[in-house]
N, C-alpha and C positions, 0 to 999 in steps of 0.2 A: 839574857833576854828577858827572865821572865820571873825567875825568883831572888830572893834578899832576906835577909836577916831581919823583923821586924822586934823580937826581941832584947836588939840593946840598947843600950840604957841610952839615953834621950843626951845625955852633956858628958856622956865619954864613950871611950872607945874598949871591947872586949880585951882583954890579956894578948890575944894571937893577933890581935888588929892596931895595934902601938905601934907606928913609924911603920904597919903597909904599906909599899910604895909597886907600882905597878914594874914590870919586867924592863933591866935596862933594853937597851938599844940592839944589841949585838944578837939577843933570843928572838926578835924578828925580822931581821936581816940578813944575816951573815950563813956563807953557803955550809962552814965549818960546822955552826951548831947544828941546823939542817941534816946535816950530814951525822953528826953524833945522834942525831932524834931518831936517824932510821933505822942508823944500827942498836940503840939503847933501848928504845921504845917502838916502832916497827917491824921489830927483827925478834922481840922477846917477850911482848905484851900479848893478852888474847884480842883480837879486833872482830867487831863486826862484821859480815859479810853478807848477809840478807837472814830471809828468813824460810823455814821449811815450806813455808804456800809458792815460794818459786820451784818448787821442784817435787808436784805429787803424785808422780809415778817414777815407776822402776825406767831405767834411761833417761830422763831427763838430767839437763844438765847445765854449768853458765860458767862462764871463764873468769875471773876476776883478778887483779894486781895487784899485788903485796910488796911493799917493798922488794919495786922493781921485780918482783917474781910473778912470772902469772901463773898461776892455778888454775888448776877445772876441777869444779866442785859436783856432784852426780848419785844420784839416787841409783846404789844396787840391783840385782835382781829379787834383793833380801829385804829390799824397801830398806837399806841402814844409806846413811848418807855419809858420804868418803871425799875426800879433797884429796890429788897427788900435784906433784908437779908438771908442766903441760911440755913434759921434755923428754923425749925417744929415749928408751934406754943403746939403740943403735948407734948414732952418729948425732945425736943430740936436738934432730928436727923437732921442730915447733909441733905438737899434735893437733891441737882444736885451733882454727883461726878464728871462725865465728863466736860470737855474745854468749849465745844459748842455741838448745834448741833438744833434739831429743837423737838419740845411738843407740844401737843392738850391743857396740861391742865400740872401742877407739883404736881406729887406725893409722898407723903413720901417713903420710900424705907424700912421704918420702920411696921408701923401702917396704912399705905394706907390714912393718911388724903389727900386728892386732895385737890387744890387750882387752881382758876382758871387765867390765865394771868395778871389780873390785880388785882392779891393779894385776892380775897377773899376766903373765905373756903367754897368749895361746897361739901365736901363729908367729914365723921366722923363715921366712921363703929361703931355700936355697943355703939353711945353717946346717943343717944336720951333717954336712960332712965338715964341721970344721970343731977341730981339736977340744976337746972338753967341752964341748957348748953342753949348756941346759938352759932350758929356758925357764927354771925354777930360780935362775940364778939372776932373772934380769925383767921382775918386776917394777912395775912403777915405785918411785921412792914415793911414800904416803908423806902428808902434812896431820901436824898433828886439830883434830878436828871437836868439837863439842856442840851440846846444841843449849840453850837456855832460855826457859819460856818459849819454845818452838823459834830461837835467833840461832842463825849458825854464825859460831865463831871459830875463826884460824887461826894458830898459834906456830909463829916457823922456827920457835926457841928448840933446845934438844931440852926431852925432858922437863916441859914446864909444870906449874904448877896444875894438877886437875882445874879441870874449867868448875867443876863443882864446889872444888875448895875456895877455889877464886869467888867465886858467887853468894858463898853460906850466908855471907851477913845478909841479902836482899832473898836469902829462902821464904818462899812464901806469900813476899810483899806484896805481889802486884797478882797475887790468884781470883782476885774478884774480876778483873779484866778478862780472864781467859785469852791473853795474850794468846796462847800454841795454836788457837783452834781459826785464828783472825784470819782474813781473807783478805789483799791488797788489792784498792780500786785504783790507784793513781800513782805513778813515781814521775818526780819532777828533778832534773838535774842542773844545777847549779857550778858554773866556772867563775870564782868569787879572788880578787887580786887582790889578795890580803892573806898574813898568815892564820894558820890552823888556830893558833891560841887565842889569835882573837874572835873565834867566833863561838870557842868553850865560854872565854870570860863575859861575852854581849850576852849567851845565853844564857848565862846564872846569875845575871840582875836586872831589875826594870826599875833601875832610879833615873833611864834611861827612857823608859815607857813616857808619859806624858807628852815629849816633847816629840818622838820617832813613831810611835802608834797612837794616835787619839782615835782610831774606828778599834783598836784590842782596851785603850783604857776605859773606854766609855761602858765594856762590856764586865773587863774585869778589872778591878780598880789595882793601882800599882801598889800602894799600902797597904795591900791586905793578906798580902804571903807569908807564911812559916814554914822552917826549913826542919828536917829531922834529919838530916844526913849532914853535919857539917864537915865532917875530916875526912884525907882518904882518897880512894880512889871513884866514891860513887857518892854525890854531892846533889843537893838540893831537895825539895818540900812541893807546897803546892800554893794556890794564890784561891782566891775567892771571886764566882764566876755569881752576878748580881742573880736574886731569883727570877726564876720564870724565862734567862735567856740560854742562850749557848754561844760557842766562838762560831760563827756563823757571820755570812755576808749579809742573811736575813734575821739572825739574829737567835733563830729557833732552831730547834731541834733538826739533826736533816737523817737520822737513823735511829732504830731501834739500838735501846742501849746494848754495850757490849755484855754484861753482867748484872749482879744482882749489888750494884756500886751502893751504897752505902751515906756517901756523904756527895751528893747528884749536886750540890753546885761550889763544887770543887774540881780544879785542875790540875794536876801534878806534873813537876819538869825536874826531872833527873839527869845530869850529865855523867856519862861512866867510860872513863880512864880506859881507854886514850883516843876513840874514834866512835863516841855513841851518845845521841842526845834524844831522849825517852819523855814524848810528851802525852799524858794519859786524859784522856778526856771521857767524859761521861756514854758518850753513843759512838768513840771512833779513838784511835792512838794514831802519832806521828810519831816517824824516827827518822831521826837523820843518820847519815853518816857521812864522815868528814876523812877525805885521803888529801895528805899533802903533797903538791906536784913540786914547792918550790916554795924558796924563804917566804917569798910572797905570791903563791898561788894555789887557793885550794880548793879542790873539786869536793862538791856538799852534794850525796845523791839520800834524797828524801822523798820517804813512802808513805800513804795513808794507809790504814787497816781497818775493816770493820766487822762487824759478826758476819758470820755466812746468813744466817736470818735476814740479814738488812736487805739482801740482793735481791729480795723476794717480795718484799713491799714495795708496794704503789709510792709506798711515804719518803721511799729510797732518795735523797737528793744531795749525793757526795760530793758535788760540786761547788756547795752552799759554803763546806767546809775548805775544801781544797784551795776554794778561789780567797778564801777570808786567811788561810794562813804562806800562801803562793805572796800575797800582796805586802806579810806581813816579814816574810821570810827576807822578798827582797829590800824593805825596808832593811830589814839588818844586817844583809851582807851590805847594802851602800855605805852605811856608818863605818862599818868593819872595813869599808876601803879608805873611808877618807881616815880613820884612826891610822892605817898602810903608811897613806900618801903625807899624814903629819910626824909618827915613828922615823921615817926615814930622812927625817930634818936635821940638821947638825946642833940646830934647838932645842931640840927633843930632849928632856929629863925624865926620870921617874918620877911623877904625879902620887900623890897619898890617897888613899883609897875611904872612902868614906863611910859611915857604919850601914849602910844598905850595902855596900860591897862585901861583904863579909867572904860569900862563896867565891866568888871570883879571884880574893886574897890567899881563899885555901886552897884553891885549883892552884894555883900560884904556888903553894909550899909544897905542891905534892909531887907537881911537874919539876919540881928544882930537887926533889927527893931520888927520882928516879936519875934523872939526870948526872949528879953529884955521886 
């Protein structure tokens, strides 16, 4: 969507961008790779799942789906945040039905087994006369859970990698933001009929800009991004936000800034492998997150965040932002459908990627990396 390579060379193409050709036919359509995606990359990746401001007290709590799994994710008694899986160790009943909301204790809705916050089984009507029971023996199965930059992320691999190891290269990067301590005014959900990967690739370039955003290019021009993340699993830079404006519908500022930001007419867009796109703005951050329902169908839920200080000003006006990037968003999921509805042509070839695609070509080598 938003960032590109501006420095390569003007009358060729980088080493890794020789004969880039965009993903055949088969990687957004076919139920098979789909299906390899979930179990390869959904089943063993760390993903996204919100962030710690959904959950700030002890009992709160929100369901969420992971490859086909749903979880309920929930703040202790100990204030530590836990994910298990949302399944009776009894007979196997669903335990939370509801989104969110807040519990003393999770009970079956079946057989009344209770389980207390951090998974163990403290209630069992009617077991204690049957043969060897303990109920030490029949807690909730935990998921493995991490948090980063106050984002919680779930991992349903056995054994993966630490979320922190995962993270080292980007230690540090984004501390001016104070990302942990951000407060969410607005989540907008998005049901977009196009696949997942197209809307990593729409988001890691604007050679596209000009023609699909002329109220974001007017503000921030589409030539003027550098990237510092080219390879990998966490990709993209930032663009050049003209002076004296902001991405606004008014054009100005609509919050106190998050931080003690550094380079204030500057934007950063990071996409991070395999369900997180991180957009860092001067007085507010967006994040999406991207779950695929189907070859071509994917559900994009995306939050605003801004200081806890912002909520408190008169000058507070989150909507300015919200409404400027809601308008801009849907802009890109329609492209990303008609790119859907031209992919599934019998005409369709891999198309060469041109030197502003640079990120989009390496999201490309990296997704084929895991895959492979």
């Amino acid at each position: 969507m938003h960032t590109q390579a501006t420095r390569a060379f003007p009358k060729t193409l980088k080493p890794a961008m020789v004969g880039a050709k965009s993903l055949p036919q088969k990687y957004f359509v076919s139920p098979d790779v789909f299906a390899d995606e979930q179990h390869k990359i959904f089943s063993k990746e760390w993903l996204l799942i919100g962030h710690q401001s959904q959950l700030p007290g002890a009992g709160e709590f929100f369901v969420v789906t992971v490859a086909d799994e749903s979880l309920i994710v929930v703040r202790d008694q100990q204030r530590q945040i836990r994910a298990f899986y949302n399944v009776c160790r009894h007979r196997g009943s669903r335990l939370k039905e509801e989104a969110c909301g807040h519990t003393s204790a999770i009970q079956c809705p079946y057989h009344a087994w209770t389980y207390a916050l951090d998974g163990r089984l403290m209630g069992a009507p009617h077991m204690d006369d049957a043969p060897g029971f303990d109920k030490a023996d029949y807690s909730l199965p935990p998921v493995n859970l991490g948090l980063w930059e106050g984002f919680i992320f779930v991992n349903l691999g056995k054994n993966p990698e630490p979320l922190e190891k995962w993270f080292a290269p980007l230690s540090g990067k984004f501390s001016h933001w104070n990302v942990s301590i951000l407060q969410p005014a607005k989540r907008i959900e998005y049901d977009v009929h196009a696949n997942w990967k197209l809307m990593f690739e729409n988001y890691s370039e604007c050679y596209h800009c000009p023609g699909v955003h002329p109220q974001l290019q007017k503000i921030s021009p589409y030539d003027s991004a550098e990237n510092d993340l080219r390879d990998g699993p966490f990709l993209g830079g930032f663009m050049q936000i003209n002076p004296g404006k902001s991405l606004t519908m008014s054009g100005n500022a609509c919050a106190a800034f998050v931080g003690k930001i550094e380079k204030l007419q500057r934007v950063f867009y990071y996409s991070i492998f395999p369900n997180m796109l991180l957009s860092l703005h001067p007085e507010y951050i967006m994040v999406h997150q991207l779950w695929p329902q189907s070859p071509e169908r994917t559900l994009i839920v995306c939050d605003w965040f801004f200081h806890p200080d912002a909520f408190l000003s008169e000058k507070f006006i989150p909507d300015d932002a919200i409404e400027f990037w809601d308008t801009t968003n849907r802009q890109d999921w329609h492209v990303c459908e008609l790119s859907q509805q031209g992919i599934g042509s019998r005409a369709y070839r891999p198309g060469p990627f041109s030197s502003r695609e640079s990120i989009p070509a390496a999201w490309d080598r990296y997704y084929l990396r895991v895959m492979r």
